[in-house]
C-alpha positions as CSV (number, residue, x, y, z in Angstrom):
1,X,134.0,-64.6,104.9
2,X,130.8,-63.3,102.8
3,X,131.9,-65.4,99.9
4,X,132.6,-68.0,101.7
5,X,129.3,-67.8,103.5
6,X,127.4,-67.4,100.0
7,X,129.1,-71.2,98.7
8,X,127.5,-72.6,101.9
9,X,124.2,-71.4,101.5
10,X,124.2,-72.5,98.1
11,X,125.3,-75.8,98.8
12,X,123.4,-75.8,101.2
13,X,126.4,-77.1,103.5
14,X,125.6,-74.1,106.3
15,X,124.8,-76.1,108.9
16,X,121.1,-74.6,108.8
17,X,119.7,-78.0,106.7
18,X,122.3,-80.9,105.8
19,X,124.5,-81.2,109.7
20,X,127.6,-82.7,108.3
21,X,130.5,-81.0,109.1
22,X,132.2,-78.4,106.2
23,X,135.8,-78.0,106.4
24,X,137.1,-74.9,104.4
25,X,141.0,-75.4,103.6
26,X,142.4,-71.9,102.9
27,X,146.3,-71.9,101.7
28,X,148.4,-68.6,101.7
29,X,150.6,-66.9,104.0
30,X,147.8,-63.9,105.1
31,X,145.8,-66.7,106.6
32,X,149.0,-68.9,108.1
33,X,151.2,-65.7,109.4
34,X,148.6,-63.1,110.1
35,X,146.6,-64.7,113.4
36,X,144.3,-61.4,113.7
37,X,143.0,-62.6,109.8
38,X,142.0,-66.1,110.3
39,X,140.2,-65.1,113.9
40,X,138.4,-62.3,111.9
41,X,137.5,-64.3,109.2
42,X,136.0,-67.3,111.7
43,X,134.2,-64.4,113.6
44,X,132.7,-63.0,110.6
45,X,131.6,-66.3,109.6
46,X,129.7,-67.1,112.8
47,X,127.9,-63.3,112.7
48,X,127.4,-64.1,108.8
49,X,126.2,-67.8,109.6
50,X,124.5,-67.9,113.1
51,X,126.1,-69.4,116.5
52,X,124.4,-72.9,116.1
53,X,125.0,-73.5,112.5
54,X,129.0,-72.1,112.4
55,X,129.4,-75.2,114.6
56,X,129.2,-77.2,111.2
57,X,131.9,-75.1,109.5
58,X,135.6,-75.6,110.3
59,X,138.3,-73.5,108.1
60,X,141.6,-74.8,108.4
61,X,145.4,-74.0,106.7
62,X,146.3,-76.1,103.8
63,X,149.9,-76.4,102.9
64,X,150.3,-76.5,98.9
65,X,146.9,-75.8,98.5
66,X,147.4,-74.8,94.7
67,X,149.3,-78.0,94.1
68,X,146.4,-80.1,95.4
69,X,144.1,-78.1,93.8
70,X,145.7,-79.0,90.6
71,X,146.3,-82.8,91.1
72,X,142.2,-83.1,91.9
73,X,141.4,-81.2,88.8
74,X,143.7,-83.3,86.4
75,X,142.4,-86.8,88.3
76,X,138.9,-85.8,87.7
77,X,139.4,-84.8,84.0
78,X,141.4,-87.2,83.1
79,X,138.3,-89.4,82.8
80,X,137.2,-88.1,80.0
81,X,140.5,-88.4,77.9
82,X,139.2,-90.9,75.5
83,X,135.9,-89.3,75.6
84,X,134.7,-88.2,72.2
């Protein structure tokens, strides 16, 4: 949750400035099996990011996480193929 907290504030996508909504996908089985994890980690995160501005942050499971992790990264270099 502290790391998590620390990408917001340097985005500045905390909910403190910019009020769009930041949805953190999290894939593995401690988040999807384990319910006491995922309510500790979104308690942590509104003690770490205040009542008012947690309201902006939504984490959410993400089935194949590393697979779609992988297909952005190749789409996004792939521009660049025939880049010298």
């Amino acid at each position: 949750a502290a790391g998590l907290a620390g990408i917001l504030k340097k985005l500045g996508r905390d909910g403190s400035v910019d009020k769009r909504r930041s949805v953190i996908a999290i894939d593995g089985g401690l988040f999807e099996h384990y319910a006491k994890f995922s309510k500790c980690l979104e308690a942590t995160l509104i003690e770490l990011l205040g009542e008012e501005s947690s309201k902006f942050v939504v984490v959410k499971h993400a089935d194949d996480g590393s697979g779609i992790g992988a297909a952005l990264i190749a789409a996004s270099q792939s521009q660049y193929r025939n880049v010298e």
